[in-house]
N, C-alpha and C positions, 0 to 999 in steps of 0.2 A: 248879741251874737249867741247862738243855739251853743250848747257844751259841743255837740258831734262837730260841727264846723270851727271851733277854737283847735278840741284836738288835731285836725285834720291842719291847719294852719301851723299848729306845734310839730308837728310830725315830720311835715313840707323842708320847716324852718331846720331840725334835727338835719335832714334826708341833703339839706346841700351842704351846711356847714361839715357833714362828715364825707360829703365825698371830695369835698373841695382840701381836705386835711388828709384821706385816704392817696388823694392822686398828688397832693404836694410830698408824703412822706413817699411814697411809690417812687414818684421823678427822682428826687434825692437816691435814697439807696441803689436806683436803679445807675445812674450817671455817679456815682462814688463807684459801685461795684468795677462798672465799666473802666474807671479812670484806674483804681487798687490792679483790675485786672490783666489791662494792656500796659501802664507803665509805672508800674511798682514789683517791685520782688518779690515772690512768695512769700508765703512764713512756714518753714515746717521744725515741726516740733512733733514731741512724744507724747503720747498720753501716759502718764504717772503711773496709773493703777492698772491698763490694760494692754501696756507696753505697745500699743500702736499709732504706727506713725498719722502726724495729721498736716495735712495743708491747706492752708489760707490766702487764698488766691485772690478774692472777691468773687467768686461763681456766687456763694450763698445770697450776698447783698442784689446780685444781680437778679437771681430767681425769687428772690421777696419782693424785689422794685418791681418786677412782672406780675407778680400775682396782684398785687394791690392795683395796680394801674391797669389790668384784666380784669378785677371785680369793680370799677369804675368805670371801666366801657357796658361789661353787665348791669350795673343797677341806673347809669345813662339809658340804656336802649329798653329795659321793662321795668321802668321807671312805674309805670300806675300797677304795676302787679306787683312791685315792689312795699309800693306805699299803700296797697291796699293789703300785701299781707300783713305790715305791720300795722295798719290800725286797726283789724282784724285779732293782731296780739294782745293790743292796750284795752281794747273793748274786751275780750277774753279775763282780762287782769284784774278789769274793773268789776267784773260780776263777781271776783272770786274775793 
């Protein structure tokens, strides 16, 4: 097997196992936010040093679970542009 065509196989292999661990961590935070949000209590509290109030509602969980499970519908649909910029980086790495 040619070295370009192993990398390209290595990269593949990289390219599902992290989305598949991107949109499992996304699902998660995003269905914890959701559940913290609708039927749990806030948390509010002070900040120490800037004397300002904070509330913990789950919104942040929730817009994290979005963003990752956004950047897995992303790199799902330009999938070959995806893996072509990054073998495009590894070759880049490799000259230097």
């Amino acid at each position: 097997m040619s070295k370009n065509r192993k990398l390209k196989k290595e990269i593949l292999k990289e390219y599902i196992l992290l989305n598949w661990l991107l949109s499992l961590i996304g699902v998660v935070l995003l269905f914890a936010g959701i559940y913290r949000f609708f039927f749990l209590e806030p948390s509010i509290g002070i900040n120490a040093r800037y004397l300002q109030p904070t509330v913990s509602n789950g919104g942040v969980m929730i817009i994290a679970g979005l963003a990752m499970v956004l950047s897995v519908i992303y790199r799902i649909r330009k999938k070959s542009r995806v893996l072509k910029d990054t073998l495009d980086l590894e070759k880049e790495k490799e000259l230097k």
